[in-house]
N, C-alpha and C positions, 0 to 999 in steps of 0.2 A: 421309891426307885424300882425300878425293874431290871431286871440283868438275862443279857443270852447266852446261855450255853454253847453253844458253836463257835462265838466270836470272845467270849469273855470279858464282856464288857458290861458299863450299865448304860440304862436308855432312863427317857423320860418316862415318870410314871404312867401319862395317859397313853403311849404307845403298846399297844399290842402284838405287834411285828417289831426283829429288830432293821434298824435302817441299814443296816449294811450287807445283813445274808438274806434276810426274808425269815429269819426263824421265828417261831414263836418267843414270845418273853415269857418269864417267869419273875416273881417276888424277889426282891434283895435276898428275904430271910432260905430261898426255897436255892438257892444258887448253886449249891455242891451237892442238892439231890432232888432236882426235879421232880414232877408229877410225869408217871410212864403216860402217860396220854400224849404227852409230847416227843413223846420218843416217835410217834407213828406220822405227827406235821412238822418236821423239822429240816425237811426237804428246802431250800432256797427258792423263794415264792417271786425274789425279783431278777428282771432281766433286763441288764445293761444296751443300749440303742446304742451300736456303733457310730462311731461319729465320723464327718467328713471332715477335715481341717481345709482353711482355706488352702496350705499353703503346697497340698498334694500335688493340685496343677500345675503347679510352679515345676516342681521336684520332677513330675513326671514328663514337662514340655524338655526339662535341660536334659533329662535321660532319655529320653527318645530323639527328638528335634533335632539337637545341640551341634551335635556333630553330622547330621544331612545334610544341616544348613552351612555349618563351616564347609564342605566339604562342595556343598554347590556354590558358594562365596570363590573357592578356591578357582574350580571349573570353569567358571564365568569369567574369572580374571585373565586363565592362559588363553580362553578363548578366545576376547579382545586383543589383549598381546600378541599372540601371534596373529590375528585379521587388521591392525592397527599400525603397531609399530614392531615390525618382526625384528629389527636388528636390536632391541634394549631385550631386558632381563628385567623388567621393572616387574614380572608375573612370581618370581622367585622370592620378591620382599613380601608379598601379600601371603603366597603360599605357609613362610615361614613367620609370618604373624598371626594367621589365623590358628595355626596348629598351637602357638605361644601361648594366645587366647584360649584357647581350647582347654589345654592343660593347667593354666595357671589361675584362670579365672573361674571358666564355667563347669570345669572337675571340681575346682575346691569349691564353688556354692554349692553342686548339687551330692556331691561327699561331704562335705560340713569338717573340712579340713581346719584342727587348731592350727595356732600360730607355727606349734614347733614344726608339723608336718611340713608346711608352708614354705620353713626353709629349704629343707630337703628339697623339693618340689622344683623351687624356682632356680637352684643351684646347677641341679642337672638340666630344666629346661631353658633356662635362658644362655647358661654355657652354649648348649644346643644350637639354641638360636642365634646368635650372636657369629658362632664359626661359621653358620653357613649362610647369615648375612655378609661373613668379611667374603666367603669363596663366592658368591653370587655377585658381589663387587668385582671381585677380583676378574671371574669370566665375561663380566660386561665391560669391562673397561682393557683388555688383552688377549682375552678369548680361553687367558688357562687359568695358573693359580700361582701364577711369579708374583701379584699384589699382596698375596694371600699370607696375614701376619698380625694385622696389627688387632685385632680380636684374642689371638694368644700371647701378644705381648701386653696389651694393656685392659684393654676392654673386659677380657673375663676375671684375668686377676684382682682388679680393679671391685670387680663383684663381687666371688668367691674371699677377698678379705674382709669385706663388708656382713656378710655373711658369718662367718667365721668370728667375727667380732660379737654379733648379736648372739650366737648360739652361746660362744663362751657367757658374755651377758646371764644373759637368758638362764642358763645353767646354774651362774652363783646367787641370782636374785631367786628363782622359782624353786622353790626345792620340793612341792609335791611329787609324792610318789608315784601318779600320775604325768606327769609333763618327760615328756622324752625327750626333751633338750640335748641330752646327751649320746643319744641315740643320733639325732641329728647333726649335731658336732661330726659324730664321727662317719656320717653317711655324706654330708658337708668335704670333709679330708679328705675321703678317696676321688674327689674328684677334682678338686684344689693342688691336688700331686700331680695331676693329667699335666700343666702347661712347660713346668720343667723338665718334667719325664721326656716329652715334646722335641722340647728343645736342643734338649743333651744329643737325642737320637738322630734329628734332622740339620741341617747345615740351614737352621734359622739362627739369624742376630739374636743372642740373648740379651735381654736388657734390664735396667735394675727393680723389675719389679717381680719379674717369675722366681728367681731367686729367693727372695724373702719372703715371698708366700710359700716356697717349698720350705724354707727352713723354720716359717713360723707354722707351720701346718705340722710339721714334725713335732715339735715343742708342743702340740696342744696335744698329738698323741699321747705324746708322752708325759705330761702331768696327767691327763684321766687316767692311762695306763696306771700309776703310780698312787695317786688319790682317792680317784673315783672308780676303782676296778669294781666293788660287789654292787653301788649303785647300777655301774652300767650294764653289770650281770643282770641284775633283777629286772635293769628298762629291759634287756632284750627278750630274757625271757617272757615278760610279760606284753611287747611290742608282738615278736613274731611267734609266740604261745609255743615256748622249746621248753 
């Protein structure tokens, strides 16, 4: 056997080089005191070929491309719309799909978003989306936002407990010290508060479902507050590096 002093390891006896730094080998028996002759070649003789991956093009079409093209997608739509059919609003659904898209999809391929992230993600953008698919109904069909509701009554609640369900999930099945579920949960909440908060404040119809998302949204505050308090210390600090 032959063993390298740089790397600390043994090699094959017929090797002369070791495979991993380029050092010279030495003798098993010689290992904790070499011959000084090698003191003068033990400089690293090999050099790594960077490598191209296929998958760089990919990565670097969605971060560059991605959004010129949503964004002449979008261009192209009002375009026609208004040279087509100027009295619809049909250019407001596209606008606010592509952006959906944008965010939801082709951000999390070319970021490489986990699951947990993902909620987070789709919570605030599809909320998002959603409110200003109900106002963009709402001004094509009256011209204001007297329609303008049923996206906060059912539609985003409707989400946001969907969500809210998985995180909790998610939280009690995954308990790596990595996975920010709970981190998520609670970035989830703060915006699951938004439809009743809404409600209270505006002279819109409450109905039975903003309600129980405010009050089951509170209850999960408050068992992590109570349970899960140093876990979720440790996700944050380790999430946004405090």
């Amino acid at each position: 056997m032959k063993y390298c002093r740089q790397c600390r390891v043994f090699a094959h006896k017929d090797l002369t080089r070791c495979p991993l730094c380029g050092s010279y080998l030495v003798g098993a028996e010689k290992a904790e005191s070499p011959p000084a002759r090698y003191e003068r070649e033990s400089e690293p003789c090999v050099r790594f070929v960077p490598l191209d991956y296929q998958g760089d093009f990919f990565r670097h079409f969605l971060r560059k491309k991605s959004l010129l093209l949503t964004i002449a997608a979008i261009l192209i739509a009002v375009l026609v719309n208004r040279l087509i059919t100027p009295r619809q609003q049909w250019w407001g659904y596209v606008v606010i799909g592509g952006l959906a898209v944008y965010w939801c999809v082709l951000q999390t391929i070319y970021r490489r978003r986990r699951f947990y992230s993902l909620l987070a993600v789709c919570a605030y953008a599809l909320s998002a989306a959603l409110y200003l698919i109900d106002l963009t109904i709402s001004f094509d069909l009256a011209g204001n936002a007297s329609y303008f509701g049923i996206s906060l009554q059912y539609a985003v609640p409707g989400l946001l407990f969907a969500l809210l369900i998985t995180c909790d999930v998610m939280s009690f099945v995954e308990k790596s010290g990595y996975k920010y579920y709970l981190v998520s949960l609670v970035l989830v909440s703060v915006v699951a508060l938004v439809p009743e908060i809404v409600v209270l404040c505006l002279p819109v119809y409450r109905n039975w479902l903003t309600f129980p998302l405010f009050c089951f949204t509170l209850l999960n505050l408050f068992v992590v507050a109570v349970l899960y308090w140093k876990p979720l210390k440790s996700e944050m600090a380790r999430k946004f590096h405090t």
